[in-house]
GURO-518878 format. One record per residue (C-alpha): residue number from 1; residue in one letter; chain; y, x, z. Coordinates in Angstrom, 3 decimals, decimal comma. Layout:
! residues N
lumkol;rolo;lolum;v;u;w
NUM;a;A;Y;X;Z
...
//
This chain:
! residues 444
lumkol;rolo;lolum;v;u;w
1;x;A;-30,858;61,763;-56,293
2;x;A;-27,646;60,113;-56,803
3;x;A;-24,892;60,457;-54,174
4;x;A;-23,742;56,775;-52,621
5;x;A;-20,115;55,773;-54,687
6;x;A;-17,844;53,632;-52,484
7;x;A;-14,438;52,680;-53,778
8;x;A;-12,422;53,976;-50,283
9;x;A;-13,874;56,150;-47,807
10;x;A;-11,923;56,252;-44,299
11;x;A;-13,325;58,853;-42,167
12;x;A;-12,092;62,013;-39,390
13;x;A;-11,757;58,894;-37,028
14;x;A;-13,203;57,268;-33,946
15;x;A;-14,167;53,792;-35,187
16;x;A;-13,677;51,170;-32,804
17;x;A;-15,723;48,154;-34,248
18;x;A;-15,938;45,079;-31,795
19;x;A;-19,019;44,292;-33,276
20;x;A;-22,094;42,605;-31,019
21;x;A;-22,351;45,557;-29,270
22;x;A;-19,116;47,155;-28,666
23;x;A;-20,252;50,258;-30,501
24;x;A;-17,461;53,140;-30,477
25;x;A;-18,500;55,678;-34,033
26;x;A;-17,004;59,545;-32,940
27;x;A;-16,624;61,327;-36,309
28;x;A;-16,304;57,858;-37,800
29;x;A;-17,103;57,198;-41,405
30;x;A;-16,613;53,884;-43,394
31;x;A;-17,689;53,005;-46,707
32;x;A;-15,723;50,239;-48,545
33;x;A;-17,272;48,700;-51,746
34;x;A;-15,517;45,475;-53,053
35;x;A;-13,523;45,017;-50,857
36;x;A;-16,956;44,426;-48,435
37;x;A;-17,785;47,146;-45,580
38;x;A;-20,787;48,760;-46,930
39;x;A;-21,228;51,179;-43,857
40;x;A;-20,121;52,190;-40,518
41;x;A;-21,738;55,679;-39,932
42;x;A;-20,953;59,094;-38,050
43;x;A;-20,534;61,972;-40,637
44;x;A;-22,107;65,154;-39,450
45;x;A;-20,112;68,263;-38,864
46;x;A;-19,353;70,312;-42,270
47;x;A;-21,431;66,801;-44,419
48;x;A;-19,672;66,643;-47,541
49;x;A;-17,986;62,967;-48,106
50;x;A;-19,266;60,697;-50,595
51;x;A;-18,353;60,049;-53,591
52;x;A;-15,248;57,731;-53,620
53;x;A;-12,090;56,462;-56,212
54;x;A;-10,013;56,142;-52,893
55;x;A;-10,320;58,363;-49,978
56;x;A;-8,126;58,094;-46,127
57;x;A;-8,077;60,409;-43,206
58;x;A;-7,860;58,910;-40,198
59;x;A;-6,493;62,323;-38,913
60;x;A;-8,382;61,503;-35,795
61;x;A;-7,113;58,883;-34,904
62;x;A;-8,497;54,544;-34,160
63;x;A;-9,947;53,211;-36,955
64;x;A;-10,439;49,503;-36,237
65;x;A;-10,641;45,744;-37,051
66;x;A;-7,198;44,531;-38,031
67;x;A;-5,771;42,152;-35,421
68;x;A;-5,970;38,345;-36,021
69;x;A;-3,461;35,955;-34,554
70;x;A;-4,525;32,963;-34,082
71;x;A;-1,026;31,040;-33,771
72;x;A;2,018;31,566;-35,501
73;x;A;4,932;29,718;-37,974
74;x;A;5,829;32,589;-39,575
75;x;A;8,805;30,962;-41,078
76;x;A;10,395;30,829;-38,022
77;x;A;11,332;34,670;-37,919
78;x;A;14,279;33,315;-39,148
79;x;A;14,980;31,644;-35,609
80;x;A;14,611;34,471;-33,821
81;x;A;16,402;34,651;-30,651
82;x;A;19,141;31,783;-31,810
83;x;A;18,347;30,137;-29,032
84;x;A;16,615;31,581;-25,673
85;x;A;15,873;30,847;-22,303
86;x;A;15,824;27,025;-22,309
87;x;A;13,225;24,799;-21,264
88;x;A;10,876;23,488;-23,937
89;x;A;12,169;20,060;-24,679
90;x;A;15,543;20,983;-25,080
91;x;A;14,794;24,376;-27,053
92;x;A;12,740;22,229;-29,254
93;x;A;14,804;18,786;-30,083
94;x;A;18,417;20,293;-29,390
95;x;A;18,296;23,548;-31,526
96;x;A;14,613;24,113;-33,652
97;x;A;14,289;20,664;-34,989
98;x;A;18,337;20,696;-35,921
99;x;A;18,063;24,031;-37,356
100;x;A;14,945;23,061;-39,661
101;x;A;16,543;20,072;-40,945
102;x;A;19,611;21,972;-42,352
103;x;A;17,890;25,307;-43,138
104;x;A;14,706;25,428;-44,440
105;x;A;14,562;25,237;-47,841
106;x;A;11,387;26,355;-50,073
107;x;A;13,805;30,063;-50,914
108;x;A;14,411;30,013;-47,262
109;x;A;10,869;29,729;-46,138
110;x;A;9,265;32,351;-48,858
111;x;A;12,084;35,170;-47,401
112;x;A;10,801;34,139;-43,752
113;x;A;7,347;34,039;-44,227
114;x;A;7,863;37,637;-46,013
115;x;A;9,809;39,203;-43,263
116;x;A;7,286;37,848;-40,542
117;x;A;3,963;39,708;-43,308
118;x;A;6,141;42,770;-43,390
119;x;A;6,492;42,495;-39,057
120;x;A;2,718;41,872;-38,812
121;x;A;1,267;44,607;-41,216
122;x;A;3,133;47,265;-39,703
123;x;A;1,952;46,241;-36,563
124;x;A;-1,744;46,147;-37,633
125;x;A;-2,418;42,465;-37,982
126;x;A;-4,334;41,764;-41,055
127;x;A;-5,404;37,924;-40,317
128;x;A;-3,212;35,182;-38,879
129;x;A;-3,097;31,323;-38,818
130;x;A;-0,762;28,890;-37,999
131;x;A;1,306;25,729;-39,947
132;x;A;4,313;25,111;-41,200
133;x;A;6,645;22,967;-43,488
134;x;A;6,554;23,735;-46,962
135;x;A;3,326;25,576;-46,783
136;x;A;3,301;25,857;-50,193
137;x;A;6,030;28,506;-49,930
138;x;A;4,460;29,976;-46,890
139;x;A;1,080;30,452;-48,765
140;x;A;2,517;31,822;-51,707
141;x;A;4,629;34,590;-50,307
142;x;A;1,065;35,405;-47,861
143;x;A;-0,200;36,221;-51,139
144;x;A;2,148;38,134;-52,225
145;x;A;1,938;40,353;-49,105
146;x;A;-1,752;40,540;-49,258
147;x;A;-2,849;39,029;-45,871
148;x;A;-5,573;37,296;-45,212
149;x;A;-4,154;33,872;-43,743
150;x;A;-5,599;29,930;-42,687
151;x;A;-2,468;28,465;-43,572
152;x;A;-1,525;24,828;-42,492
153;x;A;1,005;22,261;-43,614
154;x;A;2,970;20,547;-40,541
155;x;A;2,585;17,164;-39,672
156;x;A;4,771;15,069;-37,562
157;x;A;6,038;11,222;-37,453
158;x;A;10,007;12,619;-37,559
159;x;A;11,713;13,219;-41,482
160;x;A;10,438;16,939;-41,978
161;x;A;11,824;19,574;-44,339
162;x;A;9,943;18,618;-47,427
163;x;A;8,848;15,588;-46,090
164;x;A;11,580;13,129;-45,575
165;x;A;9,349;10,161;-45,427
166;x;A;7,111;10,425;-42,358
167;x;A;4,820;7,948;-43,659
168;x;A;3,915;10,461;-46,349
169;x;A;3,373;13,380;-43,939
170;x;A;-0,942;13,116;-44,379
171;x;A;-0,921;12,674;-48,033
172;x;A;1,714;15,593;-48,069
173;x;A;-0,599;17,805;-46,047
174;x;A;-3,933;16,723;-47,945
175;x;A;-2,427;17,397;-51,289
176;x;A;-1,397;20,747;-50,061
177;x;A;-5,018;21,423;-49,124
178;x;A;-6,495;20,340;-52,338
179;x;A;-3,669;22,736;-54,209
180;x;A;-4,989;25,706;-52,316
181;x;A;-8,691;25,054;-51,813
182;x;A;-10,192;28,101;-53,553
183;x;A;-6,996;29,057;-55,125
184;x;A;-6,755;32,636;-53,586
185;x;A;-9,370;34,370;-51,991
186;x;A;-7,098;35,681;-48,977
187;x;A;-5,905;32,035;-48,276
188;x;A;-7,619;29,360;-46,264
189;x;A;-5,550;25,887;-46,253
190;x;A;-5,609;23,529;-43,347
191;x;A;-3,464;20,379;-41,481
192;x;A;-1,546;21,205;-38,227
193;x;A;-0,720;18,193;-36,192
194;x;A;2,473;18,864;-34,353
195;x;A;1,245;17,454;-31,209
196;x;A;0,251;14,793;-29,588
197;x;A;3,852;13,489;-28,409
198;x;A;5,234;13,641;-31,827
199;x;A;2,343;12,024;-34,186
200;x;A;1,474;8,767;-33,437
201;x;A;-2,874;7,829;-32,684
202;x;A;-3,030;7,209;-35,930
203;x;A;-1,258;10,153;-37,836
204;x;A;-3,407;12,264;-35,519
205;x;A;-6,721;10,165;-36,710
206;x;A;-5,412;9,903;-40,374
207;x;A;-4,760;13,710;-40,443
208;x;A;-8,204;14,825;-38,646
209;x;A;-10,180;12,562;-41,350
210;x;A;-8,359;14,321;-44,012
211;x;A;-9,251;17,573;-42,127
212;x;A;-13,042;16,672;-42,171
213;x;A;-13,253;15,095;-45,637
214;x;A;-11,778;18,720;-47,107
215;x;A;-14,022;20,668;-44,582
216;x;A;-11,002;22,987;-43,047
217;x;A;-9,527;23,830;-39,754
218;x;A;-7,623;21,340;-37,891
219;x;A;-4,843;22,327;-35,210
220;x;A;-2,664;21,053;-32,686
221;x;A;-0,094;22,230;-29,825
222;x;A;-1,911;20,545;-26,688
223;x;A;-1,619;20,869;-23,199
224;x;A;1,546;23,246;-23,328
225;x;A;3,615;22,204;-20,299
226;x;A;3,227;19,969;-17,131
227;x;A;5,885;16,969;-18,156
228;x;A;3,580;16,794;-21,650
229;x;A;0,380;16,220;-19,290
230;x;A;1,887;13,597;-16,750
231;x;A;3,481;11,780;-19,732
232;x;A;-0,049;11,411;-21,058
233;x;A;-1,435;10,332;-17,807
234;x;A;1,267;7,687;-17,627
235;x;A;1,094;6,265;-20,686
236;x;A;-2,551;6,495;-21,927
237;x;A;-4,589;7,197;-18,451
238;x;A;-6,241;10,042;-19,455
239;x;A;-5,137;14,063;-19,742
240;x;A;-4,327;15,497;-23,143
241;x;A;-7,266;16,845;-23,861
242;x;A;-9,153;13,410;-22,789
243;x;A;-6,587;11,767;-24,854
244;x;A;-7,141;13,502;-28,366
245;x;A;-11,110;13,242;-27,770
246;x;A;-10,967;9,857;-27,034
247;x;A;-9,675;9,557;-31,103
248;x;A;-12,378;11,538;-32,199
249;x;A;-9,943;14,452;-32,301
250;x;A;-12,192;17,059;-31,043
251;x;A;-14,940;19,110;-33,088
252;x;A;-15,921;22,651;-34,115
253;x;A;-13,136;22,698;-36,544
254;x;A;-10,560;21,970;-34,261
255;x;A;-7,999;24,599;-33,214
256;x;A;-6,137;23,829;-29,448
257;x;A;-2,949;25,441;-29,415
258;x;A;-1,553;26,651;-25,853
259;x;A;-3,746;24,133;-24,051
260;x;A;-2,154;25,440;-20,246
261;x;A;-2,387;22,359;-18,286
262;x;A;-6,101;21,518;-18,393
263;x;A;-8,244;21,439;-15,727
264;x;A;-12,387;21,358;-14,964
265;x;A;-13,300;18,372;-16,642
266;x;A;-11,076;19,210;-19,733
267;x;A;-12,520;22,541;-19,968
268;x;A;-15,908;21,186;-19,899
269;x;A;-14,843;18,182;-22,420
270;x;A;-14,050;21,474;-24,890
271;x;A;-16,923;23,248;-24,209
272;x;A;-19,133;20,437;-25,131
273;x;A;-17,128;19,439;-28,411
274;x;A;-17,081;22,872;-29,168
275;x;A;-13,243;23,353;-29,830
276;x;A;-12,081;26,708;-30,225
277;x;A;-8,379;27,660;-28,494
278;x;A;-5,381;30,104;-29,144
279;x;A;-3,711;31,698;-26,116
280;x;A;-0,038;32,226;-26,713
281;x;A;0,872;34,357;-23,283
282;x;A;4,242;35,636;-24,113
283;x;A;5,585;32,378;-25,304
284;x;A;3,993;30,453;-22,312
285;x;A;5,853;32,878;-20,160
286;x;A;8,809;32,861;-22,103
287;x;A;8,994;29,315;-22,158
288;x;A;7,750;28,838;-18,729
289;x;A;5,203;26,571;-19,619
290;x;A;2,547;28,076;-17,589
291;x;A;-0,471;30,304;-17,571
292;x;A;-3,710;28,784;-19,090
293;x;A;-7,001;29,371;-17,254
294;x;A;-8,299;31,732;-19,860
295;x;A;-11,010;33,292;-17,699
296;x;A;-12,520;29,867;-17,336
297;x;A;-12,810;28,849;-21,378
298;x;A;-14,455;32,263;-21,855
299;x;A;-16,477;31,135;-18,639
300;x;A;-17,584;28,184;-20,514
301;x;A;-18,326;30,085;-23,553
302;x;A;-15,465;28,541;-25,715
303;x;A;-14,228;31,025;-28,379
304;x;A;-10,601;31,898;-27,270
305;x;A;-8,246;34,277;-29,821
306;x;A;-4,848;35,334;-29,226
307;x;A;-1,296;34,078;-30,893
308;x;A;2,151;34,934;-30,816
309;x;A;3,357;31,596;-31,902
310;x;A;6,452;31,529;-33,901
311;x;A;9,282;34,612;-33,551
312;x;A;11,650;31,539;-31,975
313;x;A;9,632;31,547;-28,794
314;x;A;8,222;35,116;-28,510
315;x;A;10,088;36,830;-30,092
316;x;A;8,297;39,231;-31,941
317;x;A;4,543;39,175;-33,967
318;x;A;3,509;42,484;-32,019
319;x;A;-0,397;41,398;-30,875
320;x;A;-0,649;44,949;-29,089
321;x;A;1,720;43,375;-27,024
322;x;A;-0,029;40,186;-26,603
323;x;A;-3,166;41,940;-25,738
324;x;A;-1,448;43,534;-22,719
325;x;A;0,372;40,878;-21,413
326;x;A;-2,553;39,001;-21,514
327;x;A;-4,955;41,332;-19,587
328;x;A;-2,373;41,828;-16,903
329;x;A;-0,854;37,945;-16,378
330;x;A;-4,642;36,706;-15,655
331;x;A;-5,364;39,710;-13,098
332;x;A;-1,766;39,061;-11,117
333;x;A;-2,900;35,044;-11,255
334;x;A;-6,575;35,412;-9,620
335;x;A;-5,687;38,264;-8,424
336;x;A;-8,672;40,078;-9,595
337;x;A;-8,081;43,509;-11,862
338;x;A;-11,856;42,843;-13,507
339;x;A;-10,598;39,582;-14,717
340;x;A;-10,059;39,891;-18,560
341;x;A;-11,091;43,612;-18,945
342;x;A;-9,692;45,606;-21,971
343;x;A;-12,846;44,662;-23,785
344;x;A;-12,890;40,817;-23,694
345;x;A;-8,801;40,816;-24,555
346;x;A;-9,841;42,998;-27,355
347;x;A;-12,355;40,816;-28,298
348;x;A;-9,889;37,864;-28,347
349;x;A;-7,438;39,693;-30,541
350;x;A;-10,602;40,447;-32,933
351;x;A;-13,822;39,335;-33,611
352;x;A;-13,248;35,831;-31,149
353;x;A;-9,714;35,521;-32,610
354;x;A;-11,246;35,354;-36,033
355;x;A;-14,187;33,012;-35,123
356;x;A;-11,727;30,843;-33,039
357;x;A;-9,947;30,063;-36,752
358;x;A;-13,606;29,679;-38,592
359;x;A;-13,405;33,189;-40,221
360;x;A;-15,894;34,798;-37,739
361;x;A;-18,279;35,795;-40,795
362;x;A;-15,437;37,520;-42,584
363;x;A;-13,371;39,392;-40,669
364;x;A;-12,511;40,468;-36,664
365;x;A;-15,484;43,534;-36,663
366;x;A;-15,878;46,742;-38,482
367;x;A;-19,763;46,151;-39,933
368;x;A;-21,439;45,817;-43,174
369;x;A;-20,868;42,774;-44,973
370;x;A;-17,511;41,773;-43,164
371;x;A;-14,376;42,114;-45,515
372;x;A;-12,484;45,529;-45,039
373;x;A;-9,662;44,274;-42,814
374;x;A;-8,995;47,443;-40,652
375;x;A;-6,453;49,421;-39,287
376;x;A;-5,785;53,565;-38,339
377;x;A;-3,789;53,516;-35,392
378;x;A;-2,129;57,546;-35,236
379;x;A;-3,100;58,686;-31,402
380;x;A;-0,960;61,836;-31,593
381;x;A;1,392;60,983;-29,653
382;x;A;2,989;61,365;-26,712
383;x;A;2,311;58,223;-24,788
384;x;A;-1,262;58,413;-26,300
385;x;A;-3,090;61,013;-24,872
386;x;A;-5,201;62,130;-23,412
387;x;A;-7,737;59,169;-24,129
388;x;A;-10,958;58,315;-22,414
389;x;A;-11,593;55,265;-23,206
390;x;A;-10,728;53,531;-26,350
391;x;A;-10,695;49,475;-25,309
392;x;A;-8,828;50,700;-22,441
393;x;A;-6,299;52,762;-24,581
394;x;A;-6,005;49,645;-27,228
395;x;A;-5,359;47,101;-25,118
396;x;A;-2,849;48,538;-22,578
397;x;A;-1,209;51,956;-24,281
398;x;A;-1,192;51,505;-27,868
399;x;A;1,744;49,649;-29,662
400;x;A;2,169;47,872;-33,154
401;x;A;4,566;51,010;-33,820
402;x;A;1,202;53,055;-33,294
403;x;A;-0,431;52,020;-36,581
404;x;A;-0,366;54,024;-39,325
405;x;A;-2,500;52,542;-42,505
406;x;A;-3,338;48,633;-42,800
407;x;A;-6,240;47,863;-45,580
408;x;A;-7,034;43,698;-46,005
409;x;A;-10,340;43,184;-48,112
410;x;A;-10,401;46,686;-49,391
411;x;A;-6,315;46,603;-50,647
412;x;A;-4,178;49,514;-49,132
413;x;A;-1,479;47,383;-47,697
414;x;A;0,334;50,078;-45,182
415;x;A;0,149;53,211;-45,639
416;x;A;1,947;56,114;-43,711
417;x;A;3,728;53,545;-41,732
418;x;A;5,149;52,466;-45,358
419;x;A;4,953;48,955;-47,053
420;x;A;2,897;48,895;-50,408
421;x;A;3,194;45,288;-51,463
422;x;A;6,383;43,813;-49,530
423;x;A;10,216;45,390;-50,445
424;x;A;11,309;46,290;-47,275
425;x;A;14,918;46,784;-47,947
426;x;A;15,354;43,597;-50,259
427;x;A;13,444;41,534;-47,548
428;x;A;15,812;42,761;-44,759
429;x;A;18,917;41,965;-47,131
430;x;A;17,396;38,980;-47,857
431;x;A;17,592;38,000;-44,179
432;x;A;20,752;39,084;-43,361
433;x;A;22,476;36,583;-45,787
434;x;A;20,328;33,841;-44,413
435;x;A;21,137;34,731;-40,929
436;x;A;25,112;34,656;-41,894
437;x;A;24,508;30,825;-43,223
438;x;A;22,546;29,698;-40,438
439;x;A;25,793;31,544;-37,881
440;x;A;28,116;29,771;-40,094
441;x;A;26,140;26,788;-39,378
442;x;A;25,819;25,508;-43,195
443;x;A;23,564;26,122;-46,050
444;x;A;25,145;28,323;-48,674
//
């Protein structure tokens, strides 16, 4: 008899692995073949391992999926913290839209994007998905890193950094899909709509059609603050939500973004259309926007993932994070400490994050025939022990800083807290000298 051969073997672990059943593996051992999870197994006391070319020790430590967030412009790491503690509409048409006139730049956008890869592979996220202007750039450097990404070009009816002719902005974003449909196995393309107060009925209609016709992911910022639902009320009668569904916005492949001022009838609207949502916690709070009724779209069974949003309104890409703040927030609000258990938040930063984003048969679980996204998070450590239960432990102990190895479809891309793909120091320098420009407030 022939002993099984697996390309990497990751084992002395407990494997966490979200799937259907929550099932926690003590003595964990996974089997990686192509880049596909061949098996999730216990290994005996004294077994010998497997035959394999690549082999990890866990060191007894969390072996689990790799996060996925669901909402980010990873660009915008380059914005971080320039301007803080403003509300919304001024944060956003005084100082972002300003800034991203003058300073991104295709070179600017590829350093960016890197520095925000680098932030979210040392802090175990493998997946994420967001939009941005000059995706092209955005997409390209994603590869580079090694992520696995849905990556959308920006729409809006204002001049745009690679876009200066807003009646161009569709056709921009659907050539951009067709140039990376396919093109890379880690990258999914898709249009991101601004939002419904800065494209015009029928941008948002042209862009969803384009959406459809190329079969991929459409998104949106919706809902995010009070003044954006009243406005709506005022000027088309209905809420948001209502709003975009009564364009034939809303479908399976649509992606609400934020979505904090809904209420029953919206919620049930998005069950029924089947719309999936990204909860953005820290930059709700940090915006003050509000606190979205979570509990009640997992209620309804809509698929709900977590997102950082952009480093410019977080600040950071740490999804540990965001899984605490989350499972705390929603317990203060109803007041209830069951509400969002460690599980469920877990869940959302997971296997419902990557279903939420229409990668649910790829990624988000640690079982065969899902893509080896996965993470070994180093419990030795002080604030770390003792544990007794793992979801608990995840969701409100563990930190990004915790994670020791990051593998994406098979690919080492972290290991011993160190960067295989990305240059660290170059990426940092990189930054710097873009950060000087943007103080001296002109491009070099």
């Amino acid at each position: 008899m022939t002993r099984d051969h697996y390309d990497l073997i990751i084992h002395n672990g407990t494997a966490v692995t979200v799937n259907e059943h929550l099932d926690i593996v003590e003595g964990a051992l996974i089997g990686v073949q192509k880049g596909v999870i061949a098996t999730v197994t216990s290994r005996p006391a004294g077994a010998a391992l497997p035959d394999a070319a690549v082999v990890i020790d866990a060191g007894g430590g969390i072996i689990m999926p790799g996060l996925v967030n669901t909402h980010t412009h990873l660009p915008m790491t380059l914005f971080r913290g320039l301007a803080d503690d403003l509300p919304l509409d001024v944060w956003l048409n005084e100082h972002m839209f300003p800034v991203e006139s003058q300073f991104i730049t295709p070179e600017n956008v590829k350093w960016g994007t890197q520095l925000a890869c680098l932030e979210m592979l040392l802090s175990g996220t493998t997946t994420c998905c967001g939009g941005y202007f000059h995706e092209e750039s955005v997409a390209a450097a994603v590869t580079l890193a090694g992520l696995r990404a849905v990556l959308a070009q920006g729409v809006i009816d204002f001049p745009a950094p690679g876009v200066p002719d807003p009646a161009l902005n569709v056709a921009h974003a659907s050539a951009y899909v067709e140039q990376w449909l396919g093109r890379e196995a880690n990258i999914t393309p898709s249009i991101f709509c601004h939002a419904p107060y800065t494209c015009s009925g029928e941008t948002l209609v042209a862009a969803k059609t384009a959406a459809r016709e190329k079969g991929v992911l459409f998104q949106i910022h919706v809902a995010e603050t009070e003044p954006e639902r009243l406005n709506s009320l005022k000027e088309h009668g209905l809420t948001p939500v209502q709003y975009l569904d009564g364009i034939g916005l809303l479908d399976e492949n649509t992606l609400l973004v934020h979505a904090v001022w809904t209420d029953h009838e919206d919620i049930e609207l998005m069950r029924t259309r089947k719309v999936k949502i990204s909860h953005n916690v820290e930059s709700n709070m940090k915006l003050a926007a509000g606190i979205a009724p979570v509990p009640d779209f997992i209620a309804a069974g809509i698929a709900v993932g977590l997102g950082t949003d952009g480093c410019a309104s977080n600040n950071d890409l740490d999804l540990f994070a965001e899984m605490d703040a989350a499972a705390k927030i929603h317990k203060a609000v109803t007041r209830d400490p069951t509400t969002l258990d460690a599980a469920t938040v877990l869940k959302m930063a997971t296997r419902d994050g990557a279903r939420a984003i229409g990668l649910g048969d790829v990624t988000g679980s640690l079982e065969p025939g899902k893509q080896a996204d996965l993470i070994v998070v180093n419990t030795d450590r002080p604030h770390l022990v003792p544990m007794y239960e793992p979801h608990s432990h995840i969701v409100y102990t563990m930190r990004g800083a915790d994670v020791n190895t990051v593998v994406v479809g098979g690919k080492i891309l972290v290991k011993d807290r160190q960067p295989v793909t990305l240059d660290q120091e170059e990426i940092i320098a990189r930054i710097a000298d873009i950060a000087d420009q943007i103080r001296k407030g002109r491009p070099k």
